[in-house]
mmCIF file of the C-alpha atoms, coordinates in Angstrom:
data_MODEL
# 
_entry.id   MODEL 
# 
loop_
_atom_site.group_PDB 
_atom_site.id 
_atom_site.type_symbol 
_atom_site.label_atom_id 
_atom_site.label_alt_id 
_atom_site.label_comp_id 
_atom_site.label_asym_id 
_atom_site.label_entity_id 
_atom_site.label_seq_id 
_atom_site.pdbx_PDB_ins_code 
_atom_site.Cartn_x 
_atom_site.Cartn_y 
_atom_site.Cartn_z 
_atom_site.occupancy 
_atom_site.B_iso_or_equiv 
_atom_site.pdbx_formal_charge 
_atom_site.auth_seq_id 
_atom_site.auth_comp_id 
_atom_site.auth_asym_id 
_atom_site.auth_atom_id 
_atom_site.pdbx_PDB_model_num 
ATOM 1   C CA . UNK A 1 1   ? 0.000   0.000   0.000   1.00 0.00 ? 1   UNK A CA 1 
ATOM 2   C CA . UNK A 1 2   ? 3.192   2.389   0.436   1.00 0.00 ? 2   UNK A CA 1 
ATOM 3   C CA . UNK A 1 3   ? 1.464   4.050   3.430   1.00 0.00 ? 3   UNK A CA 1 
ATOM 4   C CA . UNK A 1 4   ? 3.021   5.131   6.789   1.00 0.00 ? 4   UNK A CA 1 
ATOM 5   C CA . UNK A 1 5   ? 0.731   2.622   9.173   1.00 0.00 ? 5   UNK A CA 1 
ATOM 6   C CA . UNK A 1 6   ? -0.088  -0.847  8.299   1.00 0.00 ? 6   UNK A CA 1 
ATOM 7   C CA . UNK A 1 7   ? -3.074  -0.951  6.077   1.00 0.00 ? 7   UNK A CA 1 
ATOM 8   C CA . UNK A 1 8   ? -5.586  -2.396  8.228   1.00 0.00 ? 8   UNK A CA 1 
ATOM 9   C CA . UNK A 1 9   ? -5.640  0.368   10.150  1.00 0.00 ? 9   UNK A CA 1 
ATOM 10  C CA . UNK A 1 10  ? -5.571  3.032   7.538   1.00 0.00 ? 10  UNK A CA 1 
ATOM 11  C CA . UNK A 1 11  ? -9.480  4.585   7.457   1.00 0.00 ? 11  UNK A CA 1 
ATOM 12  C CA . UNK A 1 12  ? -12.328 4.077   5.150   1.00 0.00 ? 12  UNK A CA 1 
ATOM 13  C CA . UNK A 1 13  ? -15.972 6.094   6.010   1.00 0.00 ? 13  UNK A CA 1 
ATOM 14  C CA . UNK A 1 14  ? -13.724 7.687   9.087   1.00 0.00 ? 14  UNK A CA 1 
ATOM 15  C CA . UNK A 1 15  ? -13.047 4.109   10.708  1.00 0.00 ? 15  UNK A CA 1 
ATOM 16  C CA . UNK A 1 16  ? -10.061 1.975   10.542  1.00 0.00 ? 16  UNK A CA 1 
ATOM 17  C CA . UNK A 1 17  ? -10.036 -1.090  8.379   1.00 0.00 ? 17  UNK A CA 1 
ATOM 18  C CA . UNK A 1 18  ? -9.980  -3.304  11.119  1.00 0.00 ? 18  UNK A CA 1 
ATOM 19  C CA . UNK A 1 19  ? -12.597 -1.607  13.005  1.00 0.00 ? 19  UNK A CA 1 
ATOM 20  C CA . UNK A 1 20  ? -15.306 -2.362  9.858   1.00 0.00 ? 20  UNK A CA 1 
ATOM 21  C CA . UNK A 1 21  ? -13.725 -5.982  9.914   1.00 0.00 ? 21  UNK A CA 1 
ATOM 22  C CA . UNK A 1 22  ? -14.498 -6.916  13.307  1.00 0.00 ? 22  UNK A CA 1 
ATOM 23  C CA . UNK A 1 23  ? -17.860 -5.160  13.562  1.00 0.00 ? 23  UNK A CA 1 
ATOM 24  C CA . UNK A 1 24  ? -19.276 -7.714  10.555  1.00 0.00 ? 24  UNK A CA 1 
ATOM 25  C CA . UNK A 1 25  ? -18.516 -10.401 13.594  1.00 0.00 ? 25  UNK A CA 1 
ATOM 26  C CA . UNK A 1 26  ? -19.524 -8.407  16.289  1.00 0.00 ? 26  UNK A CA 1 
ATOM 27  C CA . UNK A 1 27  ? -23.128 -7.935  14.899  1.00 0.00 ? 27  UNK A CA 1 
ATOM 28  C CA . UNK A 1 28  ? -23.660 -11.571 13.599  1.00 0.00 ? 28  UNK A CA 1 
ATOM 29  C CA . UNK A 1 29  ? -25.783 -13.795 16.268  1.00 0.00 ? 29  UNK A CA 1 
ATOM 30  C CA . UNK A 1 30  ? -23.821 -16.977 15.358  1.00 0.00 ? 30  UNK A CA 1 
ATOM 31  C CA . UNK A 1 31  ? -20.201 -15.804 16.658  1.00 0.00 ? 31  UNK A CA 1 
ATOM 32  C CA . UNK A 1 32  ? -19.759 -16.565 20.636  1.00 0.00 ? 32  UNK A CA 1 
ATOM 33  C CA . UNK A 1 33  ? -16.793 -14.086 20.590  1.00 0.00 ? 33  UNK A CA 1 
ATOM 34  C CA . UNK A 1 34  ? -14.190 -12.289 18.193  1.00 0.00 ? 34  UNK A CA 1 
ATOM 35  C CA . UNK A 1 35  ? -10.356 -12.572 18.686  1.00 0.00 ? 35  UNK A CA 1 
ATOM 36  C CA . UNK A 1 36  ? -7.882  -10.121 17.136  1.00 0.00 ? 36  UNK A CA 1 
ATOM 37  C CA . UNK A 1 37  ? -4.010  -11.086 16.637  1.00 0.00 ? 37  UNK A CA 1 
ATOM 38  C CA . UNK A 1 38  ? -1.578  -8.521  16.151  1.00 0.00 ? 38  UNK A CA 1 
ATOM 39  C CA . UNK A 1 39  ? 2.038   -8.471  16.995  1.00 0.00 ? 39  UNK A CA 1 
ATOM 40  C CA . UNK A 1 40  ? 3.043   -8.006  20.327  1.00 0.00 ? 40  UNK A CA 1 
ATOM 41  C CA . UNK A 1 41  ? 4.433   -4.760  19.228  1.00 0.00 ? 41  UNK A CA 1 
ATOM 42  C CA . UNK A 1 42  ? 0.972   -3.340  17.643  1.00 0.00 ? 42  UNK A CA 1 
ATOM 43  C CA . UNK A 1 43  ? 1.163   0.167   18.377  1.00 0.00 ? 43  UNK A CA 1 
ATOM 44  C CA . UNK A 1 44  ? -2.395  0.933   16.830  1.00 0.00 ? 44  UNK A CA 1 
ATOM 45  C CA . UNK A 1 45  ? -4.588  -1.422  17.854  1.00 0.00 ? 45  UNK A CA 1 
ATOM 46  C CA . UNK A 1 46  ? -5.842  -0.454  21.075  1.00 0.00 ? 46  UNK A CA 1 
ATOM 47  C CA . UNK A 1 47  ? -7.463  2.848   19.415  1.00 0.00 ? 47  UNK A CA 1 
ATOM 48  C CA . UNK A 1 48  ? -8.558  1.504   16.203  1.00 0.00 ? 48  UNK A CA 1 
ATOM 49  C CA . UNK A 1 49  ? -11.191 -1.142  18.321  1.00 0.00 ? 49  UNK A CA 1 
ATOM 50  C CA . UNK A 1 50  ? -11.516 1.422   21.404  1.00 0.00 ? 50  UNK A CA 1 
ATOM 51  C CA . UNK A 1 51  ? -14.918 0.905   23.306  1.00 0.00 ? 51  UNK A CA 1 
ATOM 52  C CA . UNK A 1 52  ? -15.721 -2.006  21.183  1.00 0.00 ? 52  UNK A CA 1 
ATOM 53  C CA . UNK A 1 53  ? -17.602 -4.939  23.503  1.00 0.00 ? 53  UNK A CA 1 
ATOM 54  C CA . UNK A 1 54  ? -17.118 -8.841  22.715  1.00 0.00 ? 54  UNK A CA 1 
ATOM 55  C CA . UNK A 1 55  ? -13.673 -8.856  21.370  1.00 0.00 ? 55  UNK A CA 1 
ATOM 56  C CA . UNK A 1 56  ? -10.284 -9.803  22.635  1.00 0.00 ? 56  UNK A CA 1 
ATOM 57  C CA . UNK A 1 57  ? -7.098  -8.800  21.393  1.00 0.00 ? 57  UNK A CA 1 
ATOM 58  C CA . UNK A 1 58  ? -4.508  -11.508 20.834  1.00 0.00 ? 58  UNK A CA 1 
ATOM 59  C CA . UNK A 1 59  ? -0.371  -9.919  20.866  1.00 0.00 ? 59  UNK A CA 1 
ATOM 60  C CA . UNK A 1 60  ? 0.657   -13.642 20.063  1.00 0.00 ? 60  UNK A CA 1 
ATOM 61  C CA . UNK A 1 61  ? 1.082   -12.791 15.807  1.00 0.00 ? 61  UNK A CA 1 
ATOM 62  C CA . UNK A 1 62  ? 4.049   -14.466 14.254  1.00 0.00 ? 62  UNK A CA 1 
ATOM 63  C CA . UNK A 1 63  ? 5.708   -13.333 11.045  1.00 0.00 ? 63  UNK A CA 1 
ATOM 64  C CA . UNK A 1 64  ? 3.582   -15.281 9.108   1.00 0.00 ? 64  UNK A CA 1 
ATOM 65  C CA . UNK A 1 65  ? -0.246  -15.717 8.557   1.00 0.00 ? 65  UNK A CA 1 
ATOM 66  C CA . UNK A 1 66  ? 0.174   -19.054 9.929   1.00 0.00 ? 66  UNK A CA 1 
ATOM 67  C CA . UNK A 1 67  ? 2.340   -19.121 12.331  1.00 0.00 ? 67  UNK A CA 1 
ATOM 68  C CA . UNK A 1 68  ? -0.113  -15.830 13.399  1.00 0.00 ? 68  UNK A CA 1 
ATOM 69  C CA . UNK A 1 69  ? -3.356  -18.582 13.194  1.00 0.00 ? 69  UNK A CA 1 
ATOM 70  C CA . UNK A 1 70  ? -1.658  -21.101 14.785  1.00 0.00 ? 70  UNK A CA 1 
ATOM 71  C CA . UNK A 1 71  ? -0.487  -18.585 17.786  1.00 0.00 ? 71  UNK A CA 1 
ATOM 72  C CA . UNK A 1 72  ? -4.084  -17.614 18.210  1.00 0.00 ? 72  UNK A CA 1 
ATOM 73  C CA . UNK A 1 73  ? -5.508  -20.899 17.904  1.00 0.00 ? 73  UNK A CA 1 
ATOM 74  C CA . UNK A 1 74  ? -3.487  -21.701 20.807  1.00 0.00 ? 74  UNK A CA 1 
ATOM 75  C CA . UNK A 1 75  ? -4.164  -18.778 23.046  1.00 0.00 ? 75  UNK A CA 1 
ATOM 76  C CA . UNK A 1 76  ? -7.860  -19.420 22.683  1.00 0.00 ? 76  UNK A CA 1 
ATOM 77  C CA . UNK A 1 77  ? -7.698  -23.536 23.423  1.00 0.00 ? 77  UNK A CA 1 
ATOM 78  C CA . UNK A 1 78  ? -8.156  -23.005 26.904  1.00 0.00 ? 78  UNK A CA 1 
ATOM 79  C CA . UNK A 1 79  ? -11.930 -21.492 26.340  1.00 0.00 ? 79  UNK A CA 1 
ATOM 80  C CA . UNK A 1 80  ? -12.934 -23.501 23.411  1.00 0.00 ? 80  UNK A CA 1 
ATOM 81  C CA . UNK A 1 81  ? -13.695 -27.318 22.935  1.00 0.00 ? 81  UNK A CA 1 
ATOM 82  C CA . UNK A 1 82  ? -11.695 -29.098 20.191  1.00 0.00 ? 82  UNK A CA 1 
ATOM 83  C CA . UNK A 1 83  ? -14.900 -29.769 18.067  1.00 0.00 ? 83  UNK A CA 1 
ATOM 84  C CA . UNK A 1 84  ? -16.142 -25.756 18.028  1.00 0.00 ? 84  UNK A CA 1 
ATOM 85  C CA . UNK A 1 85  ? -16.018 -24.290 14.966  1.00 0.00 ? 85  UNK A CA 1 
ATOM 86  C CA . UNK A 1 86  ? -13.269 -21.528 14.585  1.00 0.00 ? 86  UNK A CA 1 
ATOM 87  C CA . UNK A 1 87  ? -13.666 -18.687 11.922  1.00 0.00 ? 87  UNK A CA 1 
ATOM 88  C CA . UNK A 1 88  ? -10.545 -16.927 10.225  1.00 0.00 ? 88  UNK A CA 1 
ATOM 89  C CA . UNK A 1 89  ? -10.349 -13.917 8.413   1.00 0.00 ? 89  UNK A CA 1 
ATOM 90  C CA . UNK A 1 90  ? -8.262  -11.411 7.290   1.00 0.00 ? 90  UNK A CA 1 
ATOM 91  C CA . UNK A 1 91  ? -8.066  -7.874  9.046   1.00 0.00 ? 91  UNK A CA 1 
ATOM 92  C CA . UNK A 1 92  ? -8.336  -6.398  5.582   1.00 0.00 ? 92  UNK A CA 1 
ATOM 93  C CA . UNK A 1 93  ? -11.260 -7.426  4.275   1.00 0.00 ? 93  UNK A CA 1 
ATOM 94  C CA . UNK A 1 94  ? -13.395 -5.048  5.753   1.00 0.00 ? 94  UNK A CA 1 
ATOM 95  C CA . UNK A 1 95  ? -16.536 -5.471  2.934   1.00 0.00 ? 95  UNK A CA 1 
ATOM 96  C CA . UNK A 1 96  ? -17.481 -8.839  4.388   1.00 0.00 ? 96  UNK A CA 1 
ATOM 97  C CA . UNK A 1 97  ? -21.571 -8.799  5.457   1.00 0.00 ? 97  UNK A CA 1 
ATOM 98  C CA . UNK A 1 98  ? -23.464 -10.336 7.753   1.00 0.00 ? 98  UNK A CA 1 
ATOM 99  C CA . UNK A 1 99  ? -25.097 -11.917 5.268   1.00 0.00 ? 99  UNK A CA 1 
ATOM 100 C CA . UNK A 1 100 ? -22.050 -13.605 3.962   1.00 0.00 ? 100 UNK A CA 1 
ATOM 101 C CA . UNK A 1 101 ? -21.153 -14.764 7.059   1.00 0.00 ? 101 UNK A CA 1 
ATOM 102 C CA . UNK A 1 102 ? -24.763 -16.065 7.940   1.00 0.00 ? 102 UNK A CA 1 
ATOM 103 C CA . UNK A 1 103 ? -24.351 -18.330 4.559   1.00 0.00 ? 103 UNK A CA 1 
ATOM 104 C CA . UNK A 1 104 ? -20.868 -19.176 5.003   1.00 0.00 ? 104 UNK A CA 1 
ATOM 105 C CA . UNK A 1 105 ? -21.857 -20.689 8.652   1.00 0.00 ? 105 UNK A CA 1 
ATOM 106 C CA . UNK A 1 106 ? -25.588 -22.045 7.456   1.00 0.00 ? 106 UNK A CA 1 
ATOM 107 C CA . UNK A 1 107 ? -23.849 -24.156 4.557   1.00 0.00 ? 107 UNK A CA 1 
ATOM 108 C CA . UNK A 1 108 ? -21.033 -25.491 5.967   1.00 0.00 ? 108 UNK A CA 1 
ATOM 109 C CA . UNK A 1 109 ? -23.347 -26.780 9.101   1.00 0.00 ? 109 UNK A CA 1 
ATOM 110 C CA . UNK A 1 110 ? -22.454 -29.515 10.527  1.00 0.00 ? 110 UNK A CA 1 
ATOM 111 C CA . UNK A 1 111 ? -20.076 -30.856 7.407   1.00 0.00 ? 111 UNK A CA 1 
ATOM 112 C CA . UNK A 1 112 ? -17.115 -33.735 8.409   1.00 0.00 ? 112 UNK A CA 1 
ATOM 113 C CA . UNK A 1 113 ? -14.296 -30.889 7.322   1.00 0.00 ? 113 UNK A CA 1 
ATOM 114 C CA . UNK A 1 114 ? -15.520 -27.525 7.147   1.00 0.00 ? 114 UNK A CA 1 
ATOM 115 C CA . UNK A 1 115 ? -15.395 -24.785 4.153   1.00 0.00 ? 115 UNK A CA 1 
ATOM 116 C CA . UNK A 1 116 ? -14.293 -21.343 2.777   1.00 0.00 ? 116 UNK A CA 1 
ATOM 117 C CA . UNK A 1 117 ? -15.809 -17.990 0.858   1.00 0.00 ? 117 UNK A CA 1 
ATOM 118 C CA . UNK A 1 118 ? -14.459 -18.073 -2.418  1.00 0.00 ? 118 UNK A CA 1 
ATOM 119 C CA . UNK A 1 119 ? -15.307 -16.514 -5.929  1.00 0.00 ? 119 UNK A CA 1 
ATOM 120 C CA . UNK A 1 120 ? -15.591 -18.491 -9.209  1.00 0.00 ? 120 UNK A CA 1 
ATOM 121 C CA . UNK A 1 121 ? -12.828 -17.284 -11.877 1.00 0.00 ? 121 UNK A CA 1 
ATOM 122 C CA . UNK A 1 122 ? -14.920 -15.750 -14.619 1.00 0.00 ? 122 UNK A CA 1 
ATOM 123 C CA . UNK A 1 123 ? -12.361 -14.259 -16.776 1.00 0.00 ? 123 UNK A CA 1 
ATOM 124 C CA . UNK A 1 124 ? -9.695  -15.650 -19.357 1.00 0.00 ? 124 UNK A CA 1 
ATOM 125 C CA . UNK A 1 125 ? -6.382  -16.499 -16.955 1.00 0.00 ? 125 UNK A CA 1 
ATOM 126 C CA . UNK A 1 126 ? -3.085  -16.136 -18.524 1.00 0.00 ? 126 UNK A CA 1 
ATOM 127 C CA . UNK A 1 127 ? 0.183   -17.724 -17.637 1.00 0.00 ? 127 UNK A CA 1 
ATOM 128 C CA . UNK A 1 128 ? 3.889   -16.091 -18.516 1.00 0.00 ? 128 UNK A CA 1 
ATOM 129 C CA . UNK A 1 129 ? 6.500   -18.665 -18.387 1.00 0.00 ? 129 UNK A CA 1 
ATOM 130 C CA . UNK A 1 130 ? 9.893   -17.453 -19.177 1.00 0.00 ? 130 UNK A CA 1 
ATOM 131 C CA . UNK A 1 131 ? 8.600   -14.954 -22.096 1.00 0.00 ? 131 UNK A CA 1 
ATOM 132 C CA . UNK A 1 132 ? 5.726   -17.698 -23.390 1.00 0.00 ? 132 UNK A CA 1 
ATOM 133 C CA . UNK A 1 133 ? 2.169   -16.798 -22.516 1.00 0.00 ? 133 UNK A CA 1 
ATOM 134 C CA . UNK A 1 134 ? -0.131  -19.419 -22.270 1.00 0.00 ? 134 UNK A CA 1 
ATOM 135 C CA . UNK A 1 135 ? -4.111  -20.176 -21.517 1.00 0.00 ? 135 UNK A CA 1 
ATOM 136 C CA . UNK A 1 136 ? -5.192  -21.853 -18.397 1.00 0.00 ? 136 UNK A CA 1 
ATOM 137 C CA . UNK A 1 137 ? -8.416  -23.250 -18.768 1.00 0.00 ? 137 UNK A CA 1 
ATOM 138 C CA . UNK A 1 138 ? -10.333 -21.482 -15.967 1.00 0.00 ? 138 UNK A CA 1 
ATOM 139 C CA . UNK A 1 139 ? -12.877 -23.999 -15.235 1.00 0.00 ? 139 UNK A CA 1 
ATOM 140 C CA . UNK A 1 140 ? -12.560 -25.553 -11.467 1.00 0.00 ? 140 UNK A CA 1 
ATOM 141 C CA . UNK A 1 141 ? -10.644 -22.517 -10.641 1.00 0.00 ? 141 UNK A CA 1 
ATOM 142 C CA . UNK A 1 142 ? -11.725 -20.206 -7.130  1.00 0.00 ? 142 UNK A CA 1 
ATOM 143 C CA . UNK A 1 143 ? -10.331 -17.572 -5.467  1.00 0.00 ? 143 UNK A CA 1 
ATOM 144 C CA . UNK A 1 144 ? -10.037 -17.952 -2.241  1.00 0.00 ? 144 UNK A CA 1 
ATOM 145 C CA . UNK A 1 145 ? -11.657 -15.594 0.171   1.00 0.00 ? 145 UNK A CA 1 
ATOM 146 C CA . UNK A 1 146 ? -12.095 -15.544 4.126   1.00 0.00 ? 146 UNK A CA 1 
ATOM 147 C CA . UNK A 1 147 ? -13.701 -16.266 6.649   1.00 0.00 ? 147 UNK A CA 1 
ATOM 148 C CA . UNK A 1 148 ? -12.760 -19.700 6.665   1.00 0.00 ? 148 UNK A CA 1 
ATOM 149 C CA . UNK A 1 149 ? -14.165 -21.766 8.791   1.00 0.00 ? 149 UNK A CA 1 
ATOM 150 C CA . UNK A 1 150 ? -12.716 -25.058 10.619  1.00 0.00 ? 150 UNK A CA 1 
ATOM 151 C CA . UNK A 1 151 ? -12.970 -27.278 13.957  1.00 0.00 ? 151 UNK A CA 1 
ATOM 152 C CA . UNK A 1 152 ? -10.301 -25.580 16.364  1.00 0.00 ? 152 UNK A CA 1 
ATOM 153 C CA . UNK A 1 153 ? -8.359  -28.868 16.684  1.00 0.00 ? 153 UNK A CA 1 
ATOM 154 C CA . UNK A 1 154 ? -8.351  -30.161 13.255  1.00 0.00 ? 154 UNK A CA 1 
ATOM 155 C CA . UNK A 1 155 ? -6.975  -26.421 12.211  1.00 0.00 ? 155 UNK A CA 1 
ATOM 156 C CA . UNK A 1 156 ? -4.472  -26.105 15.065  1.00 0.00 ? 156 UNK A CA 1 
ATOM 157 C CA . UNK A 1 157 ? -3.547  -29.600 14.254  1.00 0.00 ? 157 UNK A CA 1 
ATOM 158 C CA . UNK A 1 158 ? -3.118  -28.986 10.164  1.00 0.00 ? 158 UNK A CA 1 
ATOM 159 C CA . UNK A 1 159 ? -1.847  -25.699 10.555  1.00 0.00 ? 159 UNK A CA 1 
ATOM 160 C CA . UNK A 1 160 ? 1.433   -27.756 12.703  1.00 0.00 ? 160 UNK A CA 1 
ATOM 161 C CA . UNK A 1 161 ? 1.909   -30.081 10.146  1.00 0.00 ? 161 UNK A CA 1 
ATOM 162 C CA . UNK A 1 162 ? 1.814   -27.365 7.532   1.00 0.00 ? 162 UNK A CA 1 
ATOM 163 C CA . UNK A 1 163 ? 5.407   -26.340 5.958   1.00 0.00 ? 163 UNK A CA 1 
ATOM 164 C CA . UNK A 1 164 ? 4.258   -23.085 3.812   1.00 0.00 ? 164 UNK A CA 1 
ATOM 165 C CA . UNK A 1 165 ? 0.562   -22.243 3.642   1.00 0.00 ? 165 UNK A CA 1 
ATOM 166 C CA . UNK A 1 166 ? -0.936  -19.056 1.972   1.00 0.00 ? 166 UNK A CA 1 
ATOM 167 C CA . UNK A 1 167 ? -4.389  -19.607 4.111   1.00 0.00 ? 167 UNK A CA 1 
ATOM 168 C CA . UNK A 1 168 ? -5.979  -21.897 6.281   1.00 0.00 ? 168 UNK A CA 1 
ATOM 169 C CA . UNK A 1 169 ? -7.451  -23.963 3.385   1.00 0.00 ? 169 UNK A CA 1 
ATOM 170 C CA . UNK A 1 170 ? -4.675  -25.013 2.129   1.00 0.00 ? 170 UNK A CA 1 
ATOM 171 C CA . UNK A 1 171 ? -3.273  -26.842 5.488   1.00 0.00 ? 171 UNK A CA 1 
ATOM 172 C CA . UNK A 1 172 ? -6.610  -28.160 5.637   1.00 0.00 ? 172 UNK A CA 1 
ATOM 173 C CA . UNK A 1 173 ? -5.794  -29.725 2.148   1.00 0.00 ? 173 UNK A CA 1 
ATOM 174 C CA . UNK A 1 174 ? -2.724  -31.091 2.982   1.00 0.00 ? 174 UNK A CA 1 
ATOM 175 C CA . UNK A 1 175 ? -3.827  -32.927 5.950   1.00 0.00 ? 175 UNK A CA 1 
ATOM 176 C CA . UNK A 1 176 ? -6.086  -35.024 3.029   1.00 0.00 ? 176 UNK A CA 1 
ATOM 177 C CA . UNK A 1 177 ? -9.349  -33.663 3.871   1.00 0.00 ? 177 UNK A CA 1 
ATOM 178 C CA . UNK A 1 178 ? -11.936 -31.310 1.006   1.00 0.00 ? 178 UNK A CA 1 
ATOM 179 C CA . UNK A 1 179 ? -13.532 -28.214 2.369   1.00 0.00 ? 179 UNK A CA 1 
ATOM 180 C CA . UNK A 1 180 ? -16.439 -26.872 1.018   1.00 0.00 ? 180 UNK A CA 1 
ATOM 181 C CA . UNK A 1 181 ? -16.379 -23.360 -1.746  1.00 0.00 ? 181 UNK A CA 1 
ATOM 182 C CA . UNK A 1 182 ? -18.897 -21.690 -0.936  1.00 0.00 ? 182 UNK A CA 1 
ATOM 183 C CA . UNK A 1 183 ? -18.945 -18.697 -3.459  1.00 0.00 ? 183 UNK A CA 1 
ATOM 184 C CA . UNK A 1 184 ? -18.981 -15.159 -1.725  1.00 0.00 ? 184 UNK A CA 1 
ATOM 185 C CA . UNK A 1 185 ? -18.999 -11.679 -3.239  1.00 0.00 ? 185 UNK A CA 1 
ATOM 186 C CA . UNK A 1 186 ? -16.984 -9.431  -5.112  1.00 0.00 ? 186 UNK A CA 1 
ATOM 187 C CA . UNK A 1 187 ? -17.567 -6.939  -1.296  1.00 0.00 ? 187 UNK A CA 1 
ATOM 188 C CA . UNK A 1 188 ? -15.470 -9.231  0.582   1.00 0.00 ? 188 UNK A CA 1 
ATOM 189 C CA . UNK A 1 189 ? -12.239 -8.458  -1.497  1.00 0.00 ? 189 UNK A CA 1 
ATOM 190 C CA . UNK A 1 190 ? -8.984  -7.569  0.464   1.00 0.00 ? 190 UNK A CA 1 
ATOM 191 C CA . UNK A 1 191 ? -7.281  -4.105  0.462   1.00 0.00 ? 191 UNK A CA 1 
ATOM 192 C CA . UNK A 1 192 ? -3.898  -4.747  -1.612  1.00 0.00 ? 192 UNK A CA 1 
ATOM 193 C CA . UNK A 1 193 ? -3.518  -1.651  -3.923  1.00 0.00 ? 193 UNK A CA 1 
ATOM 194 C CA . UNK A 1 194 ? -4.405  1.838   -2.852  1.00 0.00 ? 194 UNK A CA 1 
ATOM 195 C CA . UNK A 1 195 ? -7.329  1.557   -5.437  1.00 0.00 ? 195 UNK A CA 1 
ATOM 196 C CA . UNK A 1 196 ? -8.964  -0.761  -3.289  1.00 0.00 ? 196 UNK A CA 1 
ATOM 197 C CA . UNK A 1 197 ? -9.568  1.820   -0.409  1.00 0.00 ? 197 UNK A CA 1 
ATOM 198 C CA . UNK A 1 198 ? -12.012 3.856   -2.613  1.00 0.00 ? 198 UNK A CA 1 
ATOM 199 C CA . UNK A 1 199 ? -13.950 0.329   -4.053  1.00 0.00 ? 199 UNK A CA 1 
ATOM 200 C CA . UNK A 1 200 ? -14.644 -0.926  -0.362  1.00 0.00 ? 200 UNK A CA 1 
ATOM 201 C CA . UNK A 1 201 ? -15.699 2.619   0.391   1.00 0.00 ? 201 UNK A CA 1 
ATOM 202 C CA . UNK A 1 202 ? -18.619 2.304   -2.108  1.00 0.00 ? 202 UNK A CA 1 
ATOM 203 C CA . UNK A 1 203 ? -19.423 -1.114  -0.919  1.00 0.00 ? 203 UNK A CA 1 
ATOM 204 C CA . UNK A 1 204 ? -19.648 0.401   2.745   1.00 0.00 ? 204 UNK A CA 1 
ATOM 205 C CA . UNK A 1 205 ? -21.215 2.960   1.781   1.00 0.00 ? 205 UNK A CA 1 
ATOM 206 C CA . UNK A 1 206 ? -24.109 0.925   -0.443  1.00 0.00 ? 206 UNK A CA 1 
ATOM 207 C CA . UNK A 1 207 ? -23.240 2.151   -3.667  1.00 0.00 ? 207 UNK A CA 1 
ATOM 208 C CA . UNK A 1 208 ? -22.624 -0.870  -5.264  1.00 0.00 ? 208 UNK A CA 1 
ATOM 209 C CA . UNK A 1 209 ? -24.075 -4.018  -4.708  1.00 0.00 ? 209 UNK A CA 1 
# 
């Protein structure tokens, strides 16, 4: 993002990133309680969720995402059974609805693995290959999204086992076992590019649908 602050605390609609991003969990019936992991050196976080009620901040983040998950995982196993379902997403992807996340949690129910948000590729993906560009055919392809949504031991478990993972998913995949796709919304995307900021904005703001 080439900013000054880490991104997920940069401000969309006067609020922090990460303030919109918990507040989707915050309002939704089915979460028991919301846990935020930042860095034990997090210098922001404290005022960007200020007077917020049902969350706990986490200072057990890693250098990685998973190492990050796996931290939290393990600073929550003391108040969760090994068999309730854990939900992670990423602290910028503040577009995500309650409605999403009511449909994420009604279809995965009580499935054997678990599942993910994700979008069907729609457009033409090209590969370049030292100078060659070539044509992947995009059917079967997703893009993964969060939340994603796992039992707390089978995650914590997978994520251990797990060399290099990009998401939670993919340890999930390793360890054998198929989560669900269930497809999500164009809303939910994450803040990469400074571009982004003023997209979510009109998401937030219901100007797009």
């Amino acid at each position: 993002m080439g900013g000054q602050i880490p991104k997920q605390y940069l401000r969309i609609a006067d609020q922090p990133i990460l303030r919109h991003t918990v507040q989707a969990f915050l309002v939704a019936q089915e979460i028991a309680h919301t846990y935020v992991v930042v860095s034990p050196e997090d210098a922001y976080v404290d005022d960007a969720l200020s007077g917020l009620q049902g969350v706990t901040i986490l200072r057990c983040g890693g250098t990685t995402r998973r190492e990050s998950v796996s931290n939290g995982l393990k600073a929550i196993s003391a108040t969760v059974g090994a068999q309730d379902w854990v939900l992670v997403h990423d602290a910028a992807r503040p577009g995500l609805t309650t409605q999403l996340l009511a449909k994420l949690i009604r279809q995965v129910g009580d499935h054997a693995v678990g599942g993910l948000l994700a979008l069907p590729v729609v457009d033409t993906v090209k590969r370049v290959n030292h100078g060659r560009v070539d044509t992947i055919p995009r059917e079967g392809l997703w893009l993964a999204q969060t939340p994603q949504m796992f039992r707390h031991a089978v995650l914590a478990k997978a994520l251990l086992a797990a060399v290099e993972v990009t998401d939670e998913s993919s340890a999930i995949e390793l360890s054998g076992r198929i989560p669900l796709l269930i497809e999500g919304h164009a809303c939910n995307l994450k803040v990469t590019l400074p571009s982004d900021l003023a997209l979510v904005e009109l998401y937030l703001s219901g100007k797009m649908a």
